[in-house]
C-alpha positions in Angstrom: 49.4 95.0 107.6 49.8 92.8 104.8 51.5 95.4 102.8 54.0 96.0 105.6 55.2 92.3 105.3 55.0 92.2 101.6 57.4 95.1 101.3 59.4 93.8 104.9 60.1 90.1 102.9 62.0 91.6 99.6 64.8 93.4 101.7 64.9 90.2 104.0 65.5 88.1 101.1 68.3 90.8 99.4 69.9 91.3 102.7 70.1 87.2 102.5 71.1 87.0 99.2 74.0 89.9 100.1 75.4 87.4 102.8 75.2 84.7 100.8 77.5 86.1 97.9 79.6 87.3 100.9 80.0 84.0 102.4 80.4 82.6 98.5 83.2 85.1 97.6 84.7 85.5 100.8 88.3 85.3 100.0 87.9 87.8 97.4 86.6 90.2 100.0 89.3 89.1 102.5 92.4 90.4 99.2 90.1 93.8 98.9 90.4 94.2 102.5 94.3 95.4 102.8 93.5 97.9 99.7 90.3 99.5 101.8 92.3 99.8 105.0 94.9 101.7 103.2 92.5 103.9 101.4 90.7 104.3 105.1 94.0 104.5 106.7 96.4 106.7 104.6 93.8 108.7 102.8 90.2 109.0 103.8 91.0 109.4 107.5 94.1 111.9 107.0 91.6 114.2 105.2 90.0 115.5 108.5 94.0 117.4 108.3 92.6 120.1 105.8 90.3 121.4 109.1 93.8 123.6 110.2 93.8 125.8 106.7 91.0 127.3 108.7 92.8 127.6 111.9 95.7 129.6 112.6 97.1 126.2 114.0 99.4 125.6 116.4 101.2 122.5 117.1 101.8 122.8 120.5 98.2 123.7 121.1 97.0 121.0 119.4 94.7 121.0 116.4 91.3 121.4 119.4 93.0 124.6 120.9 93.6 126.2 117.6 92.2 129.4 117.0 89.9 129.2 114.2 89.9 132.6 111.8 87.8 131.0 108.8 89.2 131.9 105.2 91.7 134.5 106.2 94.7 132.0 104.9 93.0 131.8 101.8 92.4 135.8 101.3 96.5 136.0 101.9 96.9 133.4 99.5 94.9 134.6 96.8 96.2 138.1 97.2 99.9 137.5 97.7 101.9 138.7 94.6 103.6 135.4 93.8 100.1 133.3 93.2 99.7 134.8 89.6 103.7 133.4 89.1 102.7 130.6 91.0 99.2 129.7 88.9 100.8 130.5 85.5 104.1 128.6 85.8 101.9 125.5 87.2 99.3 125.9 84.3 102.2 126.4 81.9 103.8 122.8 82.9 99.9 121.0 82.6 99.5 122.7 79.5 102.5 121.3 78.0 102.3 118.4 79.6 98.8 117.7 78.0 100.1 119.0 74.6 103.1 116.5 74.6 103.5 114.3 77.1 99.6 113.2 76.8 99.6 112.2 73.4 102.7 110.2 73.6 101.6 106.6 75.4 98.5 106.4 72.8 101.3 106.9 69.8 103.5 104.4 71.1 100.6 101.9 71.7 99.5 102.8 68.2 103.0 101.9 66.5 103.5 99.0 69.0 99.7 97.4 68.0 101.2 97.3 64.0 104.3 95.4 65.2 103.6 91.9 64.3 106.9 90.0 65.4 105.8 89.0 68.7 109.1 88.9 70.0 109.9 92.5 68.8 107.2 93.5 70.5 108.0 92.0 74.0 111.4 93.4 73.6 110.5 97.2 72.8 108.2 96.9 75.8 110.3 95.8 78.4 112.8 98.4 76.9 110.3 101.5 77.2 108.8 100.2 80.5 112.2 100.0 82.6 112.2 103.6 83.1 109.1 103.9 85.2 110.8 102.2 87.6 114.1 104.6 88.0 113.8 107.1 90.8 113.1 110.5 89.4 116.6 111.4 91.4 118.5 108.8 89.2 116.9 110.6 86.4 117.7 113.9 87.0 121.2 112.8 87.9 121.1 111.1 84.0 120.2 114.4 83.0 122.8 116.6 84.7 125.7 114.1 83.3 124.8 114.8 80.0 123.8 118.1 80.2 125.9 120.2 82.7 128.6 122.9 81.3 130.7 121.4 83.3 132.2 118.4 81.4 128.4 117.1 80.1 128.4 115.0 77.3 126.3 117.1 75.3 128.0 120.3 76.0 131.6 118.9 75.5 130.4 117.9 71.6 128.9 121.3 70.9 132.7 123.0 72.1 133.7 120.2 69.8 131.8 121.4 66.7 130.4 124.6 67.4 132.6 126.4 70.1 129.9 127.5 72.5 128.1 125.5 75.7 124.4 125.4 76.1 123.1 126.2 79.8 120.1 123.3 79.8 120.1 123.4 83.6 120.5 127.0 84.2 118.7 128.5 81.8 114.9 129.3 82.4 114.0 128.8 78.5 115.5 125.5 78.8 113.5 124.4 82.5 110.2 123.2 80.8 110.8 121.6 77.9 113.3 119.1 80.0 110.8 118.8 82.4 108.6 117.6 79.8 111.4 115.5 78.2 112.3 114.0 80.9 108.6 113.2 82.2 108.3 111.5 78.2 111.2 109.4 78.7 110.3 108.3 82.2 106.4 107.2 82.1 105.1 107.3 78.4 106.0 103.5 78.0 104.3 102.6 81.3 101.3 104.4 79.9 100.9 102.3 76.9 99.6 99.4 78.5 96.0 100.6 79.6 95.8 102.1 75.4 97.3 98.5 74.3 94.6 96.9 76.6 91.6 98.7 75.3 93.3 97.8 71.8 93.2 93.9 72.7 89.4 94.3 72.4 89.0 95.5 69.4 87.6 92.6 67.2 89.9 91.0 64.6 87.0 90.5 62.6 86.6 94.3 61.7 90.0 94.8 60.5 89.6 91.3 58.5 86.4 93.0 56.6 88.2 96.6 56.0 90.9 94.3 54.3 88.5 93.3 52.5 86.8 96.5 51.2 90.0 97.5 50.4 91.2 99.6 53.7 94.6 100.2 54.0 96.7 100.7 57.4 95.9 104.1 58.1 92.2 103.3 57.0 91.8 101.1 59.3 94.1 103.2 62.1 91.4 105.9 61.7 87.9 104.3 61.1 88.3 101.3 63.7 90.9 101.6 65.8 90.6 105.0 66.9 87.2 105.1 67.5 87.8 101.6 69.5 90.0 103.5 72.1 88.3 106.6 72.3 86.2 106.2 75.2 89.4 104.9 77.6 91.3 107.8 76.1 88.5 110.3 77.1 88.6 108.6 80.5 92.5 109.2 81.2 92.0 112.9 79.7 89.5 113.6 82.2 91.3 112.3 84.9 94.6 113.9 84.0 92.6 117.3 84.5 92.3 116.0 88.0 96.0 116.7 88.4 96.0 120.5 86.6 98.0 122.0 89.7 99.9 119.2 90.7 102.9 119.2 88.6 105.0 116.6 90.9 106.8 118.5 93.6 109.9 116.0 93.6 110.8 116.3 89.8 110.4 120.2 89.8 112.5 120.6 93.3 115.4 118.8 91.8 115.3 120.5 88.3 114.7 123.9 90.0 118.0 126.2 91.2 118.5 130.1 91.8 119.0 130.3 88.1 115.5 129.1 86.8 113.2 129.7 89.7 111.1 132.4 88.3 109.7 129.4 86.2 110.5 126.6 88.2 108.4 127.3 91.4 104.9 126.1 91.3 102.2 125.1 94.0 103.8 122.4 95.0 107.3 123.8 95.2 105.7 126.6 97.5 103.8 124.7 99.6 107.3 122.7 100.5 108.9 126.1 101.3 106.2 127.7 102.9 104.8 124.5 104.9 107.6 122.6 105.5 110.5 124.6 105.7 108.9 127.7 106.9 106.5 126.1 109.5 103.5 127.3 108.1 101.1 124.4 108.5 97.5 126.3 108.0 99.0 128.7 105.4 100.4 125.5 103.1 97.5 123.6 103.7 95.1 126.1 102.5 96.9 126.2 99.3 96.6 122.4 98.8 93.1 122.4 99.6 92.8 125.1 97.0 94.5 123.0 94.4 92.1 119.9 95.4 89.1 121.5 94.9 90.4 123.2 91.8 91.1 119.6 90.8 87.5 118.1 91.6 86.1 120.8 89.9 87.4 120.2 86.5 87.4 116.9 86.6 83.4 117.1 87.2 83.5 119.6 84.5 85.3 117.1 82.1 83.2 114.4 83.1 80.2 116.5 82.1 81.4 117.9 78.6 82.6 114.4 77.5 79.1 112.9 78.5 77.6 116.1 77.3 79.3 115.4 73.5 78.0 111.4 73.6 81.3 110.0 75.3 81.9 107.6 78.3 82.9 109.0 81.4 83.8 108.3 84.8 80.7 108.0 86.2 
């Protein structure tokens, strides 16, 4: 009996001390509560949804009078000629995007951490942020100005000097490398700031001693301020595999015509045309509960190779 209040009085006491930091912090709760109803709201409780890629569902029916028929949308799916299109153009456009667009916010924090004129600095940043904040239509609209056969800036100087037009817009060569361009331009300067964060912390003293030994710039860009960042870049790699088969569906619809589809249309792009536009609710939702799970799965997978090689990782 006494060991039964023994062991009752700790989690009395924690379950006090709980409400007491609650009661001590309780405007800090009451700003996290809008962000939890929205998460509980918008995403946690929408997720019961994915329950009609196993139904043949029917809105008039309701999502209760459904007829359930299990995995058969996936089995369509999977065997319909256009996934293998589907899987490579949408692995082609994360491959690239990983290759180029990835790399670009840690080289620009990089180049922006040896700029020492503090008012330089501010300026390039403002300058290379502003484009996050243009709607992917304005940008694509920026694009076909410049680019279009039909009187694009760029096209009108290569009649100029070399007598021929480049089809950028039409031309499925041409489709991912703007799409990768264009994703650069738009969101590698709003990626800086988590690198430029991380390189905040790195200790002035360290780069005082390398001076010291004798380490020049790149010396010390290798052996302290790489390895200073290399966790938080780890991080954001293993949560850009999270988003593998998610391209963006709004930047590929608007780059993507008759001309280029073949290696324009990806998951996203089908799931519009199949779900929206062709009214197939189960069918489109299977495939995005396909790509989910694809996207859990490797970023588990990441998460356990970088942990595996003696890196931080998500959890």
């Amino acid at each position: 009996m006494d060991k039964m209040l023994s062991s009752a009085k700790p989690a009395g006491r924690s379950e006090t001390n709980w409400l007491r930091h609650v009661k001590k912090d309780k405007w800090l709760y009451v700003l996290l509560l809008p962000g939890v109803l929205y998460f509980l709201v918008f995403k946690y409780i929408p997720m019961w949804g994915v329950l009609i890629a196993f139904q043949n569902y029917q809105p008039f029916l309701g999502f209760w009078q459904s007829k359930w028929i299990g995995m058969e949308h996936f089995t369509i799916f999977f065997q319909n000629p256009d996934f293998i299109k589907l899987l490579r153009n949408t692995l082609l456009l994360s491959f690239y995007n990983i290759i180029f667009y990835f790399p670009a916010p840690i080289f620009i924090a990089l180049m922006l951490n040896e700029v020492r004129i503090a008012i330089v600095k501010r300026t390039i940043q403002t300058l290379i942020y502003v484009p996050h904040f243009i709607s992917m239509v304005i940008v694509v609209s920026i694009t076909y100005v410049f680019l279009t056969t039909e009187g694009g800036i760029v096209n009108e100087l290569l009649q100029q000097y070399t007598g021929t037009k480049i089809a950028f817009l039409s031309d499925p060569d041409w489709f991912r490398p703007l799409i990768i361009l264009q994703t650069i331009w738009k969101e590698a300067g709003w990626g800086t700031i988590i690198i430029l964060a991380a390189l905040s912390g790195v200790s002035l003293e360290q780069y005082e001693a390398a001076i010291v030994d004798g380490a020049g710039r790149w010396r010390q860009l290798w052996h302290i301020t790489l390895p200073a960042i290399r966790s938080t870049i780890v991080i954001l790699l293993i949560l850009r595999m999270g988003y593998v088969l998610d391209n963006g569906f709004e930047h590929i619809y608007l780059m993507m015509n008759a001309l280029n589809r073949d290696v324009a249309d990806v998951f996203d792009t089908y799931v519009y045309d199949t779900g929206i536009r062709g009214g197939a609710f189960s069918y489109s939702t299977a495939v995005g509960l396909f790509k989910s799970i694809v996207g859990v799965i490797l970023v588990l997978s990441s998460n356990y190779l970088a942990k595996r090689f003696g890196q931080t990782g998500i959890y």
